[in-house]
Structures are given as structure tokens and as C-alpha cells.
C-alpha positions as CSV (number, residue, x, y, z in Angstrom):
1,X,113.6,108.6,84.3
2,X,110.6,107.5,82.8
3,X,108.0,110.6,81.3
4,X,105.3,108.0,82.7
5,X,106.5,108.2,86.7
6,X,104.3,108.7,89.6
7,X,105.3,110.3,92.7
8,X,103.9,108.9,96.1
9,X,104.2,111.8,98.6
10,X,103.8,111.6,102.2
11,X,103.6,108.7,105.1
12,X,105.3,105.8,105.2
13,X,104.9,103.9,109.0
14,X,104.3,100.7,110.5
15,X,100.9,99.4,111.2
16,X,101.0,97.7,114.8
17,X,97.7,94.8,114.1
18,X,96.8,92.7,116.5
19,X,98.4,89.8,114.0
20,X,102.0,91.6,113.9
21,X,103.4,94.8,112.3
22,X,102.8,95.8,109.0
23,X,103.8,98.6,106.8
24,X,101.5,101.1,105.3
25,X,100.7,104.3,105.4
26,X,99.0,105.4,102.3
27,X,101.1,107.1,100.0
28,X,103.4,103.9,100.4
29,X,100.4,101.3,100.0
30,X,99.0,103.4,96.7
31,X,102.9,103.4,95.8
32,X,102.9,99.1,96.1
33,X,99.8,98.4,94.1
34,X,100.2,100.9,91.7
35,X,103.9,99.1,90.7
36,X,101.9,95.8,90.8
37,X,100.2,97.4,87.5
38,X,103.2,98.0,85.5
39,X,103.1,101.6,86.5
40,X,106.5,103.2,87.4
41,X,106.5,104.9,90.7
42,X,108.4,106.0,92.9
43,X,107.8,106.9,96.9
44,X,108.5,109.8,98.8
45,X,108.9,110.3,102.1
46,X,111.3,110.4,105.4
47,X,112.4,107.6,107.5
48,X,114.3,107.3,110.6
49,X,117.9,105.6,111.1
50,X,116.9,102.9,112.4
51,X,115.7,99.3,112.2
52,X,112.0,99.9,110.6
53,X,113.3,102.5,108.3
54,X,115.8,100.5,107.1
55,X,113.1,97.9,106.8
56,X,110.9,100.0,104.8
57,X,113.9,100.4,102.2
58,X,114.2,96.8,102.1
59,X,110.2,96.0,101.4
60,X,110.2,99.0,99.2
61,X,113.0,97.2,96.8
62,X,111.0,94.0,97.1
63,X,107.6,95.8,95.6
64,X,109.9,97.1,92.7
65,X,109.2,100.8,93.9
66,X,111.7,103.3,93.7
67,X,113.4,104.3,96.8
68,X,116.1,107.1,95.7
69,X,113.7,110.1,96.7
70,X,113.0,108.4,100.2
71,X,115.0,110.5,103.2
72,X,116.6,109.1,106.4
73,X,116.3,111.7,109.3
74,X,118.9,111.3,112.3
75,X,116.4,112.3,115.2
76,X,113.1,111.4,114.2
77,X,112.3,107.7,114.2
78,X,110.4,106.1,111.3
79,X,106.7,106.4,111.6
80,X,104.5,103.8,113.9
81,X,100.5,103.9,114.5
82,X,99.1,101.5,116.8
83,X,95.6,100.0,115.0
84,X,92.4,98.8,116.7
85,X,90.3,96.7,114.5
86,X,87.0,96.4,115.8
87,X,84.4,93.1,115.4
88,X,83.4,94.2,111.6
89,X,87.3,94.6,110.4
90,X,87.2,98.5,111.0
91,X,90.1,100.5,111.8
92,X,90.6,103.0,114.3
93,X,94.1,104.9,114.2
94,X,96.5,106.3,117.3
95,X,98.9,107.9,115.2
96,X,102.3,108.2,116.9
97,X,104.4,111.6,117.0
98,X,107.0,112.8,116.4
99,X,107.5,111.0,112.8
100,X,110.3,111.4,110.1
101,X,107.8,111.6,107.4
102,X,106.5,114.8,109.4
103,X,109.9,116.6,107.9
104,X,110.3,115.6,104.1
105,X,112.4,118.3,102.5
106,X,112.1,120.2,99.1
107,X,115.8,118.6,98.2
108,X,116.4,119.3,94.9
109,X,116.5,116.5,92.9
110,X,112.7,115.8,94.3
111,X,111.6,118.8,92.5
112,X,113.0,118.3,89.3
113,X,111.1,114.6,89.4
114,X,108.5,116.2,90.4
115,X,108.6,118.6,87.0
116,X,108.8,115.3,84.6
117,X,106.0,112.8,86.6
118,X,103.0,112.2,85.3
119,X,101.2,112.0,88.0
120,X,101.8,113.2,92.0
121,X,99.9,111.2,94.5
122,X,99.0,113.3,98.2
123,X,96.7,113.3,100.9
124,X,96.0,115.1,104.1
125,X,97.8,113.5,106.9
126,X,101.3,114.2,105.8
127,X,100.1,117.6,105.8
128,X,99.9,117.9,109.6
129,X,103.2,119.3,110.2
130,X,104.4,122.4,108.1
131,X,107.9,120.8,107.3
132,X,105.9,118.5,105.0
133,X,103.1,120.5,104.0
134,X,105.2,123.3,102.6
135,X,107.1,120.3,100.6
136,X,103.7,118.9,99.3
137,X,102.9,122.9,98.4
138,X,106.0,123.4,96.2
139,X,104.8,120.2,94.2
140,X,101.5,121.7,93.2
141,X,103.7,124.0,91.5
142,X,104.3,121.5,88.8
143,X,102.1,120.6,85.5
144,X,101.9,116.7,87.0
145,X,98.4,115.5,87.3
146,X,97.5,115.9,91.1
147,X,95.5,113.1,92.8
148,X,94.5,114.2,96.0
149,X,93.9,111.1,98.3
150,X,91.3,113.1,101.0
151,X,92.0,110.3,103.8
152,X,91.0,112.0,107.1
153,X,92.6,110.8,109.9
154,X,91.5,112.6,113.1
155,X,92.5,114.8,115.3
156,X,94.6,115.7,112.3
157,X,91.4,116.5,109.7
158,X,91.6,120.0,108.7
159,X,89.2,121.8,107.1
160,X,91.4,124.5,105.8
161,X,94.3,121.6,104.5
162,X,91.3,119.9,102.9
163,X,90.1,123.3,100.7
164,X,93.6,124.1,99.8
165,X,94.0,120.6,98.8
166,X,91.0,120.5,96.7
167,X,91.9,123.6,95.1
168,X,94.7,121.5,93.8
169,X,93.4,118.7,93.2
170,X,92.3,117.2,89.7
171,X,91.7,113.8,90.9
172,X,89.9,113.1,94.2
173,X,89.1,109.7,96.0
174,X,87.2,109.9,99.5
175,X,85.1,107.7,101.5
176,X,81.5,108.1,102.0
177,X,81.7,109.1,105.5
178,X,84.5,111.6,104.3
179,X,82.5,113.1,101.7
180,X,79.7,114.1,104.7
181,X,82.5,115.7,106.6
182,X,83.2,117.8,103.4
183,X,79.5,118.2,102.8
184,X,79.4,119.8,106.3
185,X,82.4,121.7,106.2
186,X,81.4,123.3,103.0
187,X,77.7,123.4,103.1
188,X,77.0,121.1,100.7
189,X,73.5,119.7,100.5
190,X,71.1,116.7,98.6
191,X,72.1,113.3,97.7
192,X,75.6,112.0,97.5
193,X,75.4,112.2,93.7
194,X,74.2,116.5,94.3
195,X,77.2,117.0,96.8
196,X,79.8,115.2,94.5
197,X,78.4,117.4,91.5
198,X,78.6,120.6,93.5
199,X,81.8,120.0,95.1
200,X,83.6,118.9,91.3
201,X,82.2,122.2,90.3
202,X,83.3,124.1,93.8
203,X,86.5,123.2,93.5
204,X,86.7,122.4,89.4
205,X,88.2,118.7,90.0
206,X,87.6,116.6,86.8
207,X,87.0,113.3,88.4
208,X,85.5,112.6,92.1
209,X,85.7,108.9,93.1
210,X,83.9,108.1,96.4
211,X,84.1,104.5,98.4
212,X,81.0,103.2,100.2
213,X,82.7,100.2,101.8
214,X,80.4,97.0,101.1
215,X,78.1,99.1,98.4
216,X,80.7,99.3,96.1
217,X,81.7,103.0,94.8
218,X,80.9,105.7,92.3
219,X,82.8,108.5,90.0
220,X,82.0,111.4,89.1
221,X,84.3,112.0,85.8
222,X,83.9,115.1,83.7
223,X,80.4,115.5,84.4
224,X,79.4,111.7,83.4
225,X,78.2,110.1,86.7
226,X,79.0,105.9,86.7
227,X,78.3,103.5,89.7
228,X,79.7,100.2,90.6
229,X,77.9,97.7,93.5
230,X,81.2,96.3,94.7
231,X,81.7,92.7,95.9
232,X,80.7,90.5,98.6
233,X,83.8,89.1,100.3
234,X,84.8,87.6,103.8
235,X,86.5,90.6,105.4
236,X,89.6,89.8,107.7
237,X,90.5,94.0,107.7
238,X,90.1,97.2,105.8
239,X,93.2,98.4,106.5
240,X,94.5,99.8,103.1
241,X,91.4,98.5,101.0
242,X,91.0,102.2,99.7
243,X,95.0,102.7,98.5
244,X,94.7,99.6,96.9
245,X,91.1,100.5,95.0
246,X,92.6,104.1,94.4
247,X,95.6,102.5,92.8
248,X,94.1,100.4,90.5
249,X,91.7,103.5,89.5
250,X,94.6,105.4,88.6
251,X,96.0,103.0,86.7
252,X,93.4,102.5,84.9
253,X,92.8,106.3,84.2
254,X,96.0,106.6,83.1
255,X,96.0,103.9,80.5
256,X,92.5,105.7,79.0
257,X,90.3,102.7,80.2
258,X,86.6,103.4,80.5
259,X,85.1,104.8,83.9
260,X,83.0,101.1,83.9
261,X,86.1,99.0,84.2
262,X,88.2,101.7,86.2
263,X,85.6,101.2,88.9
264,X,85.4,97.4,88.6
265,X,88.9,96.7,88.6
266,X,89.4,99.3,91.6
267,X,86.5,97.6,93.7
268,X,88.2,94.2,92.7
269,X,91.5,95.0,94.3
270,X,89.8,97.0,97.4
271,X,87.6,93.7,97.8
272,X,90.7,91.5,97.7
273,X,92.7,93.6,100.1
274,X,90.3,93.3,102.5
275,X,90.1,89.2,102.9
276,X,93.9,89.8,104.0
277,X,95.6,91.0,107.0
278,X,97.7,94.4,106.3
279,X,97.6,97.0,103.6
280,X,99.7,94.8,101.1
281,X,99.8,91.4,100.9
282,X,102.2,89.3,100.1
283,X,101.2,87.9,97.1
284,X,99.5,91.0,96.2
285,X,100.8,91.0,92.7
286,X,99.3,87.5,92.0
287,X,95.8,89.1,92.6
288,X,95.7,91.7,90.2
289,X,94.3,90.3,87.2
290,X,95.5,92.6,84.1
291,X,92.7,94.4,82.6
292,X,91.5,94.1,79.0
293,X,93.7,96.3,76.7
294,X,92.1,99.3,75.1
295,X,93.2,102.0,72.5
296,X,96.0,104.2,73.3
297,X,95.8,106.0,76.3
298,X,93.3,109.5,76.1
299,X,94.9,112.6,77.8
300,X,94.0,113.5,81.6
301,X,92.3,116.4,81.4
302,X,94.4,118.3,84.1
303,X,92.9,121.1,86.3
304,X,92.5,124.9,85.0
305,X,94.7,126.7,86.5
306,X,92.1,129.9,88.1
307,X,90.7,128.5,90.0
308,X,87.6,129.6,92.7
309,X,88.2,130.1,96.2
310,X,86.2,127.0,97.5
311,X,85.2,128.2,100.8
């Protein structure tokens, strides 16, 4: 297996859109985009016996990500979330339960990936049940970078799962809306760019990207603060605008690009994404333009290991 793999752990459901049903969840959308780079990756997460999971294995193939760590769960159904997109292409969320990716299992040969990836891609919703959780928890036992998609999708926002993710976390993406939840959770005051700085140093993360929709998006990345406006585009929806953007960042931190064109390239992608209906489209691959090379990759500074308590 590849030394350069990334792990996608966590949802993996059907979007039901007023245009049809589409497949998503996050984890799976980052999982899509980031193989549209080149990157190897490979999904994780539990599906059930039946017609959409089966599905899911089928458009998994067809993105070229890996499905061999992917469970299939003989009660639970595969995951469903009916979406309401309101006048300005917003999402709102009724998240269907039970789920199958609610009980992905510490199986053995998912830990031993998890030892050699390079990088391990997580957020917070996956984390509602404990099943899952715990398995997300044994991964942060591994030396893989740890990009913690924050994502909050309520009623299932947590400020507890969010601090212990943090913790973990050496890679961050939120929205801005999310980063004033977090600012209020963890009394956090001053401008965005003083709450990103104090929380990077609350919770010692070495990059913190945040998304501000139409105004583009900014990173915070070891201490060296870079903006980007974004682009003007006809929006259709913004369902899976951020995996896509948070995709092409990694990619791009991976292969040692500077922060400048890691945001450009991310708000490029996030921009495109959201002139199309769903989370991937279907000529998704044709859209991503391959960056400029640069020199051979620089190391991700991964997190220190003590860390502070965060609360």
C-alpha cells in the first residue's frame, strides 16, 4: 500500500436534493476530490446491505477511491439525510438515524493502514455515536497527520467532541460561522484573525484554514497568517463546496505548495462545486486544473505530542 495513502474516516450517505439523490457525506466527498488530484486515498466507513450501499461501492470504484476498508452492516441501512436548500443555495440538514456509518469497527487491517497513511481525514459527525467515535479515537493513536474537518452539524455539535478533536488535530478547516461557535464555546475573543491565533495556540494545531463562503478564506499556517478573496460564481448549491476546497488544500499541503496557491486552488474547486448540483460532480475531475509544480514536497510539521487541555 502506498507510504503516501490518506484515510477518509467517517459518513458516507445519500443526499436527498430537491433535483434527485446524491451521495456525500464528507469524509466521502474529501475522499472523491482528493483522488481527482493524484492523491491515493482510501474511504472508510459502514454501509448497509442494501441497494444504496451497494451503490456507494459502485461510485466509489468509479472515483478511483479505494473501497477495501469500507464495512457492510446487516441491520443498519446505509446512511440518508434529507436536504433543504433555501433561495441563496444554503443547506439545511435532517440527518436520518440509525446509520451504518454510526458503527464502523476498529477491524484490524484498518488499524495497520491507519499506522502507514500519511494522512487521516475526520470530523465531528461521525462521532455522534460511540461505536464510531471510539474507532476514530484508536486512529489518533497513529503518527498520521490528523486533519480534523470541524463540520458541525446540529443537534449533533458537541462541544466536548470538538475539544477532544482539536486536541488531536494538526490540521483544521472550519467555516466562519463555525469558528464563532468555537469562539463561544471556548471564550475566545477579537477579530477572526485573534480567535484563529488564540485557538492554533489553545489547542497547538499548525495550520487553521477558515471558509467565509462568498469572501473567500484564510489560513493560519505556522504562525504566518495568508488571505484569499475567493470567486464570484453563479451558485446552484453549496452542498459539499467546503470538502471539495478542503481537498484541494490538502493536496496542496502535502505536495509543499505555498499557502498563496493552497488557498487559490482550494477556493477554485469550492467555487466550482458550487455552480453544480451535489457534492461531486460528474465531471468533477475535468475541473481541477493541476497546479504549477514546485520543489519536492517540505515535511508536515505534525502536532507535539503534550499537549494543553484546551478547555
Amino acid at each position: 500500500m502506498s507510504k503516501s495513502e490518506v484515510l477518509c474516516v467517517g459518513e458516507v450517505l445519500w443526499d436527498a436534493l430537491p433535483e434527485g439523490l446524491f451521495l456525500g457525506g464528507a469524509p466521502f466527498n474529501v475522499a472523491c476530490h482528493l483522488r481527482a488530484t493524484g492523491t491515493p486515498v482510501t474511504m472508510v466507513s459502514r454501509i448497509g446491505d442494501d441497494r444504496l450501499g451497494d451503490e456507494v461501492l459502485r461510485r466509489a470504484a468509479r472515483y478511483g477511491v479505494g473501497t477495501d476498508l469500507m464495512q457492510v452492516d446487516a441491520q443498519l441501512p446505509t446512511g440518508f439525510v434529507r436536504v433543504i436548500v433555501d433561495d441563496a443555495g444554503n443547506p439545511a440538514y435532517e440527518i436520518l438515524e440509525p446509520a451504518a456509518w454510526d458503527a464502523v469497527a476498529p477491524t484490524d487491517a484498518l488499524l495497520s493502514r491507519a499506522r502507514k497513511a500519511r494522512a487521516i481525514v475526520f470530523g465531528t459527525l461521525a462521532q455522534r455515536q460511540a461505536t464510531t467515535r471510539n474507532t476514530i479515537r484508536q486512529l489518533w493513536e497513529t503518527d498520521a497527520l490528523m486533519v480534523f474537518d470541524v463540520n458541525l452539524r446540529p443537534p449533533f455539535d458537541d462541544r466536548e467532541i470538538v475539544r477532544q478533536s482539536l486536541q488531536r488535530a494538526d490540521v483544521v478547516k472550519l467555516s466562519d460561522d463555525e469558528l464563532n461557535q468555537i469562539a463561544k464555546w471556548f471564550a475566545l475573543r477579537g477579530d477572526p484573525r485573534a480567535i484563529v491565533a488564540a485557538l492554533a495556540e489553545m489547542f497547538a494545531c499548525s495550520l487553521i484554514c477558515v471558509t467565509r463562503g462568498s469572501q473567500g478564506a484564510v489560513l493560519l499556517h505556522d504562525g504566518e497568517w495568508t488571505e484569499h478573496p475567493g470567486f464570484t460564481v453563479e451558485v446552484r448549491d453549496t452542498v459539499g463546496a467546503g470538502d471539495a476546497f478542503l481537498a484541494m488544500l490538502l493536496a496542496g499541503l502535502l505536495a509543499g505548495r505555498p499557502d498563496s496557491a493552497l488557498l487559490q486552488h482550494a477556493n477554485l474547486m469550492g467555487a466550482y462545486v458550487s455552480t453544480q448540483f451535489g457534492a461531486v460532480p460528474s465531471d468533477q475531475s475535468a475541473a481541477i486544473a493541476p497546479p504549477p509544480e514546485s520543489p519536492a514536497p517540505a515535511p508536515v510539521r505534525k502536532r507535539r505530542r503534550q499537549k494543553r487541555s484546551g478547555s
